[in-house]
N, CA, C and O atoms as a GROMACS GRO file, in nm:
protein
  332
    1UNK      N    1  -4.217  -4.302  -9.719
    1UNK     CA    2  -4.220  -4.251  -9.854
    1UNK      C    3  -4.364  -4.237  -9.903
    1UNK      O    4  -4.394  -4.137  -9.969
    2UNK      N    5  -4.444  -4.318  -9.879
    2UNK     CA    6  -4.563  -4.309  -9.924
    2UNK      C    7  -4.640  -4.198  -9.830
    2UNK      O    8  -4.670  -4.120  -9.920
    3UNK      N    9  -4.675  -4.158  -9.753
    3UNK     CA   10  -4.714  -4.047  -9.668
    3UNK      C   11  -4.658  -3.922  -9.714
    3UNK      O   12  -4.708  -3.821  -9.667
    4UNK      N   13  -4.528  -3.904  -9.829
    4UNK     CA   14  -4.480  -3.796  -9.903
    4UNK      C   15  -4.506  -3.791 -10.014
    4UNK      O   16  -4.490  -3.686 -10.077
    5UNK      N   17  -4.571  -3.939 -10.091
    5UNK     CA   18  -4.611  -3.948 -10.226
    5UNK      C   19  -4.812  -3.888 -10.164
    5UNK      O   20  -4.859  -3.805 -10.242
    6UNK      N   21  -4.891  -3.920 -10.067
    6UNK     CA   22  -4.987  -3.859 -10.026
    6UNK      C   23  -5.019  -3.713 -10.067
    6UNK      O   24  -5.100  -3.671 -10.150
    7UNK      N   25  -4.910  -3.631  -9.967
    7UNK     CA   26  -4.908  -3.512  -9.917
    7UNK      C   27  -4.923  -3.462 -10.054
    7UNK      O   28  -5.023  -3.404 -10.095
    8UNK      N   29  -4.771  -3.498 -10.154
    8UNK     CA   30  -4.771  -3.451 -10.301
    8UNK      C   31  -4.901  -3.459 -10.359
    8UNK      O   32  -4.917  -3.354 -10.421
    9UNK      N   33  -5.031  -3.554 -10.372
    9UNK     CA   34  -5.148  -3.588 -10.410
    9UNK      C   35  -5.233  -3.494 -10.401
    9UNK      O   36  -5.295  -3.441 -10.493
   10UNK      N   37  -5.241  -3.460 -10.229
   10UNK     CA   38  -5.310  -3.338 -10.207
   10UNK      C   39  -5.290  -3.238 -10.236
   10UNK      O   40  -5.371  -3.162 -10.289
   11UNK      N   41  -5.138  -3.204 -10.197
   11UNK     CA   42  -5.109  -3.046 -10.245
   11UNK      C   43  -5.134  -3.022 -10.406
   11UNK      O   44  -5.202  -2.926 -10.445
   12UNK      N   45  -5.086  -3.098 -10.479
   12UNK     CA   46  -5.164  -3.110 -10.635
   12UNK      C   47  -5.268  -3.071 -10.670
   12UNK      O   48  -5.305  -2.982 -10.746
   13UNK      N   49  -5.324  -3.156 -10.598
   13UNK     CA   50  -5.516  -3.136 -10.610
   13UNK      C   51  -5.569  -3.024 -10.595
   13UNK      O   52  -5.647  -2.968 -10.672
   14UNK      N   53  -5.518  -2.981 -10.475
   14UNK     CA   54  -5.513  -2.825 -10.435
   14UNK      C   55  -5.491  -2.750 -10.519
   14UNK      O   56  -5.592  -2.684 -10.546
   15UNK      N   57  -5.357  -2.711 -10.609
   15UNK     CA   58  -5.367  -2.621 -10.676
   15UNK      C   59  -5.382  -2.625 -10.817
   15UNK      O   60  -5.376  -2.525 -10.888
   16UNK      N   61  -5.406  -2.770 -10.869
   16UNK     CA   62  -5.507  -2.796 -10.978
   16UNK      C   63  -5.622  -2.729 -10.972
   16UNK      O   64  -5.641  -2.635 -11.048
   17UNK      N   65  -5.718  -2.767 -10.880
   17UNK     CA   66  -5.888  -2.776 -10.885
   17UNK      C   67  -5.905  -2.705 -10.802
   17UNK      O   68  -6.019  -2.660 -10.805
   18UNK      N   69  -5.808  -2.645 -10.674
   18UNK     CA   70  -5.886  -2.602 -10.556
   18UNK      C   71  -5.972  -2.625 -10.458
   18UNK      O   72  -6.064  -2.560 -10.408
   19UNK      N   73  -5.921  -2.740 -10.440
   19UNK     CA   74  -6.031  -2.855 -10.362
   19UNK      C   75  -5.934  -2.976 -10.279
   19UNK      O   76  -5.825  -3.000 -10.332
   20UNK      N   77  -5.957  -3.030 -10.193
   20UNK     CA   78  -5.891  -3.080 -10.144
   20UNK      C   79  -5.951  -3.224 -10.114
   20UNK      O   80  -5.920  -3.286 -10.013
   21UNK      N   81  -6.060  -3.283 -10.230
   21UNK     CA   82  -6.146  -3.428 -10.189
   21UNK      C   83  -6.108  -3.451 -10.336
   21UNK      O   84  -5.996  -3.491 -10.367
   22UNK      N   85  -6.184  -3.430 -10.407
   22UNK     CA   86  -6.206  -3.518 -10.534
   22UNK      C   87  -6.186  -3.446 -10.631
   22UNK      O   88  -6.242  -3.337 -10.619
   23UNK      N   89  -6.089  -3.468 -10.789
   23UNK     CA   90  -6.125  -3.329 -10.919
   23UNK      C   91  -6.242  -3.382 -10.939
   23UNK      O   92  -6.307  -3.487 -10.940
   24UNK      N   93  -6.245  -3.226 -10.960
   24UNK     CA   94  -6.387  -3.172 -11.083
   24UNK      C   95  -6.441  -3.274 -11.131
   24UNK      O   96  -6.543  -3.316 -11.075
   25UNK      N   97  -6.384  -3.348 -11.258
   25UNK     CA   98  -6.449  -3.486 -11.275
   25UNK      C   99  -6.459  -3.585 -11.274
   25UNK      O  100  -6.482  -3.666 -11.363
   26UNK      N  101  -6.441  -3.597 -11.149
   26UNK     CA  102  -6.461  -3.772 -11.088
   26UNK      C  103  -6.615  -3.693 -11.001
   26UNK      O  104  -6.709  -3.769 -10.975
   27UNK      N  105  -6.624  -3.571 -10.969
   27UNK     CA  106  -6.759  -3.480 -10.866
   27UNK      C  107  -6.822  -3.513 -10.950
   27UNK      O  108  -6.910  -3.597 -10.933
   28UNK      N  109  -6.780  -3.426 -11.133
   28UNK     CA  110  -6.889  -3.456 -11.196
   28UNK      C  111  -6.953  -3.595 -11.299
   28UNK      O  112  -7.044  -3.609 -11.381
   29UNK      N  113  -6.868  -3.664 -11.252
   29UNK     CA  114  -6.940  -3.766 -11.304
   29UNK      C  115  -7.022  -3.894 -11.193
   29UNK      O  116  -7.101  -3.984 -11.221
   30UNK      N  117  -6.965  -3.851 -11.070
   30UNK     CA  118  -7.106  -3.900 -10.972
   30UNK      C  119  -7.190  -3.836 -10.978
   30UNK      O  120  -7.291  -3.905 -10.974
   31UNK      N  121  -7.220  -3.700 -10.989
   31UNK     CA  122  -7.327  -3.670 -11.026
   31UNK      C  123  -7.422  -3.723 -11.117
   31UNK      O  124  -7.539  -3.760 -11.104
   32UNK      N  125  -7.294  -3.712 -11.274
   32UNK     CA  126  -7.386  -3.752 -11.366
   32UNK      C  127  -7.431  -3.904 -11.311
   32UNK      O  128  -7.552  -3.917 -11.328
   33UNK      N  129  -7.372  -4.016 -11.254
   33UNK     CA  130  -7.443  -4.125 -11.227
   33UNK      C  131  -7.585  -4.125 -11.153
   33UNK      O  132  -7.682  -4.195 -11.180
   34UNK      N  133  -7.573  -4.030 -11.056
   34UNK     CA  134  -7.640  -3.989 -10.940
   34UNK      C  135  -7.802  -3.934 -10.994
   34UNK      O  136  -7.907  -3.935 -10.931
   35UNK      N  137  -7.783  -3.903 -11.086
   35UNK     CA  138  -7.864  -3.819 -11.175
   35UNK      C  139  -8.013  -3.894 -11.228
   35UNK      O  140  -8.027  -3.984 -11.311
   36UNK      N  141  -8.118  -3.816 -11.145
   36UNK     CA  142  -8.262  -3.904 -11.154
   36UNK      C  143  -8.291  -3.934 -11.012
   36UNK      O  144  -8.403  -3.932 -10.962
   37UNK      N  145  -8.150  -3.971 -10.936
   37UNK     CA  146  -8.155  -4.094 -10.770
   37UNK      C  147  -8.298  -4.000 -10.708
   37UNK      O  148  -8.408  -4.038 -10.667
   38UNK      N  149  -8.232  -3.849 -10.726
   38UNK     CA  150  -8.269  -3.741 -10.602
   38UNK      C  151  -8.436  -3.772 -10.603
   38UNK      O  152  -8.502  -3.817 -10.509
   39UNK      N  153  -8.481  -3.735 -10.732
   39UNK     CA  154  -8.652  -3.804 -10.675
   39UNK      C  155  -8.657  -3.897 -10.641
   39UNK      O  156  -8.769  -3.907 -10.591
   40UNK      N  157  -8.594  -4.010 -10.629
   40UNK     CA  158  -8.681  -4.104 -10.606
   40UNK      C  159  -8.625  -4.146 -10.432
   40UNK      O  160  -8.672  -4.217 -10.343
   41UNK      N  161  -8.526  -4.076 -10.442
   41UNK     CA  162  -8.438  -4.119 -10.289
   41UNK      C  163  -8.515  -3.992 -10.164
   41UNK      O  164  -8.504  -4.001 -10.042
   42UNK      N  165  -8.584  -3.893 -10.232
   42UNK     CA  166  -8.554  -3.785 -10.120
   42UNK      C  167  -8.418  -3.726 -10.151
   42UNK      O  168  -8.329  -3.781 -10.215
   43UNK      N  169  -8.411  -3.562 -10.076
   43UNK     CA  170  -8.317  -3.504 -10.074
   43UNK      C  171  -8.217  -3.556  -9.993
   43UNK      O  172  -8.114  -3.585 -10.055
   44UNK      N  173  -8.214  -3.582  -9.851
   44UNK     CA  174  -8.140  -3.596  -9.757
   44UNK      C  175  -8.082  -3.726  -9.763
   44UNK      O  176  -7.973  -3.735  -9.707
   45UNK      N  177  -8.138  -3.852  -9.827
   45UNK     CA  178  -8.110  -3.951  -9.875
   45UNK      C  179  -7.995  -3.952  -9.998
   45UNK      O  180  -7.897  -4.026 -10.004
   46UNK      N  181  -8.028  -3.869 -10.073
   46UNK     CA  182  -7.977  -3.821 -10.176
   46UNK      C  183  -7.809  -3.798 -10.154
   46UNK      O  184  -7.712  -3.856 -10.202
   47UNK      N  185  -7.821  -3.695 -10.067
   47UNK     CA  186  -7.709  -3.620 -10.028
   47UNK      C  187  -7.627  -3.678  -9.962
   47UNK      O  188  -7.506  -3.657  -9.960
   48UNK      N  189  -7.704  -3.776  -9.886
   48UNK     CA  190  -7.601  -3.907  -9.865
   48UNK      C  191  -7.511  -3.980  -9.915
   48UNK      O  192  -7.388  -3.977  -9.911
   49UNK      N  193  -7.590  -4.048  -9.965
   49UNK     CA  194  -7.511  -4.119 -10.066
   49UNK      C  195  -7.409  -4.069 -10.152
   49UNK      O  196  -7.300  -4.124 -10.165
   50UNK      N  197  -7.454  -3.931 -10.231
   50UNK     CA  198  -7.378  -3.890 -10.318
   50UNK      C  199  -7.217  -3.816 -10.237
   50UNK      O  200  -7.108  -3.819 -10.294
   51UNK      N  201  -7.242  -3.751 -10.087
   51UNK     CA  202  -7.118  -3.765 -10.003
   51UNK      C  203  -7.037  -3.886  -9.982
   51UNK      O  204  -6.914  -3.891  -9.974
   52UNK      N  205  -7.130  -3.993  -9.972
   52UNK     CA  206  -7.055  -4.109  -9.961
   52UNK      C  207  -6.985  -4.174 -10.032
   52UNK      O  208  -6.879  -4.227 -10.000
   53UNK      N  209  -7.059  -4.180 -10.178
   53UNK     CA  210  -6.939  -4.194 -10.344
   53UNK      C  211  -6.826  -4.040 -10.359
   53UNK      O  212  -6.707  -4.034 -10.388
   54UNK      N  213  -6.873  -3.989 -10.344
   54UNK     CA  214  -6.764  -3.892 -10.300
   54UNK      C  215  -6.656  -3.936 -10.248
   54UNK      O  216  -6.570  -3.975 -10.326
   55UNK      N  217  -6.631  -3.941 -10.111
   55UNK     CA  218  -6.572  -4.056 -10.018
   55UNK      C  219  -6.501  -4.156 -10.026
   55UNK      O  220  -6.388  -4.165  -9.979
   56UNK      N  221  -6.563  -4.241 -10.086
   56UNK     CA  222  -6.514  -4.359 -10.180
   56UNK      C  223  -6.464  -4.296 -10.312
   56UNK      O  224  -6.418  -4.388 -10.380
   57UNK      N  225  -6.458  -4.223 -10.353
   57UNK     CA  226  -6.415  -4.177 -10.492
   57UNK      C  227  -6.256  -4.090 -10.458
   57UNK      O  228  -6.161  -4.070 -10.534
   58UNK      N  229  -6.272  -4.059 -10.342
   58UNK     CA  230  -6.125  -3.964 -10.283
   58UNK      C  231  -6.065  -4.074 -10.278
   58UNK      O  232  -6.003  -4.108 -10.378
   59UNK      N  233  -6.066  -4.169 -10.149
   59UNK     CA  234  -5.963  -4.269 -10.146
   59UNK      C  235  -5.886  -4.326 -10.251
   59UNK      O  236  -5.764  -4.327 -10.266
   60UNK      N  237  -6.046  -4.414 -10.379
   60UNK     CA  238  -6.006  -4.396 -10.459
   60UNK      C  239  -5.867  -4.381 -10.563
   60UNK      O  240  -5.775  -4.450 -10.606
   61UNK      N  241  -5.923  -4.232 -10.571
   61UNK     CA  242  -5.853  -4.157 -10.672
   61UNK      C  243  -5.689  -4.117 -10.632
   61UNK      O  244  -5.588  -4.093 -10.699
   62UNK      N  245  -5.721  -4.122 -10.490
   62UNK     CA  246  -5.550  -4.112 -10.366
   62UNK      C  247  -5.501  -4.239 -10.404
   62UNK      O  248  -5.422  -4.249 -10.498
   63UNK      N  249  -5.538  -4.332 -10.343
   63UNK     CA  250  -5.425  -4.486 -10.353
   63UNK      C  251  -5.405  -4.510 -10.492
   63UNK      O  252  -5.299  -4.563 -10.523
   64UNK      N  253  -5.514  -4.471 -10.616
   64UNK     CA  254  -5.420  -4.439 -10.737
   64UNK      C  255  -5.339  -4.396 -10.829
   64UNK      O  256  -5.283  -4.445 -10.927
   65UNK      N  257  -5.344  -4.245 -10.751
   65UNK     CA  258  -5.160  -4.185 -10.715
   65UNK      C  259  -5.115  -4.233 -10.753
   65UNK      O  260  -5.072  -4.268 -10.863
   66UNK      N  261  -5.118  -4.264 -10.555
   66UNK     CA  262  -5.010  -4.374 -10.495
   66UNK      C  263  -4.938  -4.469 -10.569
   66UNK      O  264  -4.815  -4.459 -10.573
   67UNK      N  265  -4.991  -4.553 -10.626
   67UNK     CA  266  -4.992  -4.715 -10.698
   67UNK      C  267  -4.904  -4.650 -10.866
   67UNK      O  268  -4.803  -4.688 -10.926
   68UNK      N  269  -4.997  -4.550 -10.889
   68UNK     CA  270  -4.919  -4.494 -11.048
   68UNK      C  271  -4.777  -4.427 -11.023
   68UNK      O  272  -4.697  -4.439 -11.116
   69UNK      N  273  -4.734  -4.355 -10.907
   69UNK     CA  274  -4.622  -4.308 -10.890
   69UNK      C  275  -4.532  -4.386 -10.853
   69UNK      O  276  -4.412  -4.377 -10.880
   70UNK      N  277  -4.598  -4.487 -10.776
   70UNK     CA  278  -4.485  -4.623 -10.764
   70UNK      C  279  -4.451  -4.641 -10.843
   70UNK      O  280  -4.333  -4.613 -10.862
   71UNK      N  281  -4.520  -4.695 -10.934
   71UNK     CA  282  -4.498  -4.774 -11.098
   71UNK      C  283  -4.418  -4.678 -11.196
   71UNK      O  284  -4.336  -4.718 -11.279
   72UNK      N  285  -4.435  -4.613 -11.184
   72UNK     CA  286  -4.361  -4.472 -11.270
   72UNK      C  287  -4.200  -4.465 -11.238
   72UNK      O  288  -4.106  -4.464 -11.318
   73UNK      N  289  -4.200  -4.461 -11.067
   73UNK     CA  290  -4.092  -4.451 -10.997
   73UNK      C  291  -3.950  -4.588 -11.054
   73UNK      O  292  -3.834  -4.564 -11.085
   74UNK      N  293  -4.031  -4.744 -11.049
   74UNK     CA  294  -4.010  -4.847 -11.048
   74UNK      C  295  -3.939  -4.869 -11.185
   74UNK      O  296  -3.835  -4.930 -11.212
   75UNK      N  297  -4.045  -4.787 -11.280
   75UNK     CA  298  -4.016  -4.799 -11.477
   75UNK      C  299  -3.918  -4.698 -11.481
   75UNK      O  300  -3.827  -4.736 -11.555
   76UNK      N  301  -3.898  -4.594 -11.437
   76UNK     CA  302  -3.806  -4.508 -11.452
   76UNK      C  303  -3.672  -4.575 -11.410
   76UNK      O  304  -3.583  -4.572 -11.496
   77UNK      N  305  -3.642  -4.640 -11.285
   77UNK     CA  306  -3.511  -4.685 -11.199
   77UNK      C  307  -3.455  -4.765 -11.307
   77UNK      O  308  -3.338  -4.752 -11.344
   78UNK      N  309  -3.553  -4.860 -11.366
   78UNK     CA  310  -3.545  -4.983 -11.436
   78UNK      C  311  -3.507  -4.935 -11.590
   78UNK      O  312  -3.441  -5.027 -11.638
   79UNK      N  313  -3.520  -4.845 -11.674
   79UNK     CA  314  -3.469  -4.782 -11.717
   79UNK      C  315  -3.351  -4.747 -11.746
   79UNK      O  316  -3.294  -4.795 -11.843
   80UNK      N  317  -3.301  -4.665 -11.675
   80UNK     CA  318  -3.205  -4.624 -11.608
   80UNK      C  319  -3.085  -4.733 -11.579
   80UNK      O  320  -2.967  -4.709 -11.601
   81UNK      N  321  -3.142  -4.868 -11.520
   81UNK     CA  322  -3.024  -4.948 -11.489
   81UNK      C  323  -2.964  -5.003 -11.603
   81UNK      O  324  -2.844  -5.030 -11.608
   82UNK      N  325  -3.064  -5.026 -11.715
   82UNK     CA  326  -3.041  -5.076 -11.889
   82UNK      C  327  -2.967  -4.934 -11.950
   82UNK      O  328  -3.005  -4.883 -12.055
   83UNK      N  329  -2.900  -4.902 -11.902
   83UNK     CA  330  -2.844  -4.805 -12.012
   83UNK      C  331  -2.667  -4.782 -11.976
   83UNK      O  332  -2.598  -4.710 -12.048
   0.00000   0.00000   0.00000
């Protein structure tokens, strides 16, 4: 079930934002954190890192889906059995 609550994540994302890593602003707000690093890191340094919070920001933003559709799933059943 969870590998179908995934798939749903991505395909979402997809035709939300058109992108298949991170929305728009979770990108743009590593940036905005990111913002100043680039002088002082170098470019290539730079670009690192900021791929790498990227990265960490997909997973992220996936297993919290995940975790919210559970919970949704769980409050809804529960619901449902009270009535």
């Amino acid at each position: 079930m969870e590998k179908m609550i995934r798939e749903l994540y991505r395909n979402m994302l997809r035709e939300q934002e058109g992108a298949d890593r991170i929305s728009r602003e979770t990108e743009e707000e590593i940036r905005n954190l990111l913002r100043g690093e680039e002088k002082e890191m170098g470019q290539e340094e730079y670009d690192k890192c900021r791929d790498f919070a990227c990265y960490i920001a997909s997973a992220a933003e996936e297993n919290g889906f995940v975790m919210g559709f559970k919970y949704a799933f769980r409050l809804f059943a529960e619901c449902m059995q009270e009535e």
